[in-house]
N, C-alpha and C positions, 0 to 999 in steps of 0.2 A: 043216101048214106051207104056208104060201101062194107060192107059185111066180113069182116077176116072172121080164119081159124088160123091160128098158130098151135101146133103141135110143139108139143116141150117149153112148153109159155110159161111155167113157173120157175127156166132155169135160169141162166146166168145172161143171156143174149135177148132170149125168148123174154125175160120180164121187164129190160130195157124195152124192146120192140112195141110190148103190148101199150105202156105209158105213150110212145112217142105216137103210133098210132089213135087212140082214143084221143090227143090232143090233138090230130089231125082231122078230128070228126068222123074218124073210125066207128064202126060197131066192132067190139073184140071179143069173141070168143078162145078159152085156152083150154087147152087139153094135155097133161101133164103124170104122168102115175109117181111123180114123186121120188123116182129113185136116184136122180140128182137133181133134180129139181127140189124146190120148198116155197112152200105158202107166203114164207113171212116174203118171199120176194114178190107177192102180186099182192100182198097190203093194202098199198097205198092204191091200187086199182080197184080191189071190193067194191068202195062206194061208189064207183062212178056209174050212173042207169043206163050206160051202154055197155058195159063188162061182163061176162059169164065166166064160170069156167068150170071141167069135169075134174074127177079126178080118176084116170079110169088108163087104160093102154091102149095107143095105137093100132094095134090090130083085134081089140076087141071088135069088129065088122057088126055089130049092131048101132054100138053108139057111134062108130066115126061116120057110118053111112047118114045118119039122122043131123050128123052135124055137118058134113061137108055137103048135105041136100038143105041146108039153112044160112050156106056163105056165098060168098062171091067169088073169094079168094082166100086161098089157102098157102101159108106160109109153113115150109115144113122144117122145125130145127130140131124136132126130137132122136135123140140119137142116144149110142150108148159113147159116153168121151170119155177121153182121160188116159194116160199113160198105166194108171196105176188097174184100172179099171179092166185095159185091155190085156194087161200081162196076167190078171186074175181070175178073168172073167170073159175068156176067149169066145165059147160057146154061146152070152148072152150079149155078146157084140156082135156077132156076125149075126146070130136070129135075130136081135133087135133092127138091126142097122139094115140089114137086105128086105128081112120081111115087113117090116113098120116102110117102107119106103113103099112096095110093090101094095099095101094095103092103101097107099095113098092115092097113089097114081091109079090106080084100078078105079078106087072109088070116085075119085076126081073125073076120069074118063065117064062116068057113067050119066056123071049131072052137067059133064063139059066147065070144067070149074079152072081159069083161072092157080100154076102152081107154081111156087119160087121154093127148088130143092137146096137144102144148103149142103156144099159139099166141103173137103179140107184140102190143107195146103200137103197133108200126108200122103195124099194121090202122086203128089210128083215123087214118091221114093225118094233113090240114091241120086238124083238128078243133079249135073253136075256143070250144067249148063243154065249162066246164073243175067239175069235176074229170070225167076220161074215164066213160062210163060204159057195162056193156055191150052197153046197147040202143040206144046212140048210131048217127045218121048215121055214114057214113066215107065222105071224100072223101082221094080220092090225087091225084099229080100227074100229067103226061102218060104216055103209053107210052114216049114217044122218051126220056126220062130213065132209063137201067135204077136209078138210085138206089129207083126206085119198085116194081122188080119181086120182091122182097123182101114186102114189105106186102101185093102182090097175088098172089103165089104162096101164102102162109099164110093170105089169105081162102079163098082155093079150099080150102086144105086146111078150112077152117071149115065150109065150104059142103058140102064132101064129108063131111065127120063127119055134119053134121046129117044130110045124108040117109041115110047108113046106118041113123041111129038111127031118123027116122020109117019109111021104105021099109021097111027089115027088121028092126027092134028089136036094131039090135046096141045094148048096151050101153057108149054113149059119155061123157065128162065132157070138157070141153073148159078150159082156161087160158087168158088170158093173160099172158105176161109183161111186169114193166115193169124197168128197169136193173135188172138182179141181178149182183151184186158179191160177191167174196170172196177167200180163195187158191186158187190154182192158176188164176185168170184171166191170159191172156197179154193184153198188148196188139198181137198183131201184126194182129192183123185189124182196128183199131180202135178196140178196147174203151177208152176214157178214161181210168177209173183207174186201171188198171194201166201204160200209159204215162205219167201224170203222174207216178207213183211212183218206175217206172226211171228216168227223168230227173233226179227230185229226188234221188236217192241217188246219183247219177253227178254231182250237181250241172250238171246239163247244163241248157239253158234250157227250160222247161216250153211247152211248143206248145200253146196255145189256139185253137182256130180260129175265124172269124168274131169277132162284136164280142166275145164270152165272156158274153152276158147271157141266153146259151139258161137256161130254167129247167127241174130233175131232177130223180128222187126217184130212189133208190139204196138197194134194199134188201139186207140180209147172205144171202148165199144159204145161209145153215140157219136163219134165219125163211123162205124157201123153200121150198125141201122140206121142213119142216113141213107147211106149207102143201100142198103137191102129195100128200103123203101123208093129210092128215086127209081131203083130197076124195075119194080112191081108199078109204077105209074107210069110206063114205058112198054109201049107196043111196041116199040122196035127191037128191045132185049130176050123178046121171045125166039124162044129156040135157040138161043146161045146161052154161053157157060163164059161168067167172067171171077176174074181173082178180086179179094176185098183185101185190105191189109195198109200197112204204114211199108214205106221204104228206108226209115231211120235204122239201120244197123248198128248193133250191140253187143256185146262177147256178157254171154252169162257173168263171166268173173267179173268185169265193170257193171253189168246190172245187180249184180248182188252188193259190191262198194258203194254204188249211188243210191241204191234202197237205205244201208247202213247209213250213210251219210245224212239222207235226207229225213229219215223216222230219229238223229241223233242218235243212234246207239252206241252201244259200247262190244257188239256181237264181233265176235270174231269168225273169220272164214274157212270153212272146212272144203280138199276136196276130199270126195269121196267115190271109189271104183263104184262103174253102173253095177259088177258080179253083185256088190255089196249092197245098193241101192234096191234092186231089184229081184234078188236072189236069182240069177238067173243067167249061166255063161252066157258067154258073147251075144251079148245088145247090142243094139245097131243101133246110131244116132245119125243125125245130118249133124254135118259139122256145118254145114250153111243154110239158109232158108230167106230169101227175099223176094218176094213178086215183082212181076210187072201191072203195072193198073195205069198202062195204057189203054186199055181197049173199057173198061170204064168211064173214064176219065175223059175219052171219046165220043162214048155212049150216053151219057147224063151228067157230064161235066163235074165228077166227086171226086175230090182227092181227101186225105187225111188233112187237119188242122191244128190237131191238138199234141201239142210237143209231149214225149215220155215223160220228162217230169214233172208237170201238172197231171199226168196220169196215175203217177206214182203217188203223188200228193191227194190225188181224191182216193186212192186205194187207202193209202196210213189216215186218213181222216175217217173213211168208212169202220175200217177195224177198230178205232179208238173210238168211235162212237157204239158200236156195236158194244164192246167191251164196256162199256160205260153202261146201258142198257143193261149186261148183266148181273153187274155190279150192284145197281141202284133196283 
């Protein structure tokens, strides 16, 4: 029986992963400090006699040593995300995201452990050169914007995997993410769909920011972890870095009419300046964002399956269920 840790296992990604693993005959361990993460997302994992989990920080260096000297493999998704999170919360994004990473990779080196780092599609910047690809340029924007320190905190993390793996042969696979969507995504830190959805079921007016003609791919996050799991059973994806994501492009302003559409609302559409969004002159957006997942798709034969709006449809069914739960 193969032994994971996943770090940030009670988030949004992280408690998908842990379910699909244990149903894979996993042992799952999670380790999680809750700060966007929540319990009620590893639930339905509690009972199962091959699950743990801490509730503790990644760079507590007591407990991760005791756990990643008790796994096989280590899945690392804990991070600090969110739009909202990193305009706010500059200083605990960068010390989360650099130092929670170089506590992994250290401790992982020490027991020779098996690591799949997740990185984001935020790494490619103003990249303009389209479908992303991951041997692509990356330019960011200035330092004085922390919008930007997100992107470049998860380079380093990139930069520090590689070298572990040429320097010392730890055994590393590296991701990146591109929007991944599903239930139990909250919107409070940001996340798009999921606030477009609360809105539309509140019939409340749907916040669009900027013109609405950013373009996204949006993939279901169990094509995901899929995904993140065929790489981790895959000796050959060690030491490379690949993209995860849908190739379905979409203009916010039709993602927010088809959310409307599909939850029946009656919301009407607001845009709204980022100044005003975000308090905060000139933000910087991709007006574009879609992968290549060639070099996947290569590697362990994964592509995406599951169209947007069935993804949409298991989102409005999560939150009306949720809501129903509070209700009652």
């Amino acid at each position: 029986m193969t032994r994971a840790l996943i770090t940030g296992g009670a988030g949004f990604v992280g408690s998908h992963l842990a379910q699909r693993l244990l149903a894979g005959g996993y042992q799952v361990t999670v380790i999680d400090n809750l700060s966007t993460g929540r319990l009620r997302n590893i639930e339905a994992s509690m009972s199962h006699p091959n699950f743990s989990y801490a509730v503790e920080d990644i760079r507590n260096i007591h407990v991760i040593d005791r756990l990643v000297s008790e796994c096989d493999i280590i899945f690392h998704l804990a991070a600090a995300v969110g739009v909202r999170n990193i305009i706010d919360q500059p200083i605990n994004t960068i010390e989360v995201n650099i130092g929670g990473t170089e506590m992994i990779l250290k401790t992982a080196s020490r027991y020779r452990r098996r690591v799949l780092i997740t990185s984001t599609s935020e790494v490619y910047g103003k990249g303009v050169t389209f479908p992303f690809r991951e041997d692509d340029d990356t330019l960011s924007g200035p330092t004085r914007r922390s919008r930007w320190s997100y992107a470049a905190s998860k380079a380093i993390d990139e930069f520090l995997a590689f070298a572990y793996h040429e320097e010392v042969g730890l055994p590393v696979t590296l991701f990146r993410l591109f929007n991944t969507v599903g239930p139990r995504q909250i919107g409070q830190y940001g996340m798009v769909v999921p606030r477009f959805v609360r809105w539309a079921l509140a019939n409340e007016p749907i916040q669009v920011y900027g013109d609405g003609q950013q373009q996204r791919c949006f993939a279901n996050v169990y094509d995901v972890i899929e995904a993140i799991q065929a790489l981790a059973e895959s000796d050959e994806t060690i030491g490379e870095l690949y993209n995860i994501g849908s190739s379905e492009e979409i203009s916010i302003m039709e993602l927010a009419q088809r959310i409307r559409d599909r939850a029946d609302s009656a919301s009407e559409i607001q845009l709204i300046p980022y100044e005003r969004a975000y308090q905060q002159t000139g933000f910087e957006d991709f007006r574009r964002r879609v992968p290549s997942i060639e070099k996947i798709r290569a590697a362990v034969g994964w592509q995406p399956t599951t169209p947007l709006d069935t993804t949409i449809d298991q989102i409005i069914a999560c939150h009306r269920a949720e809501a129903l739960n509070r209700s009652g």
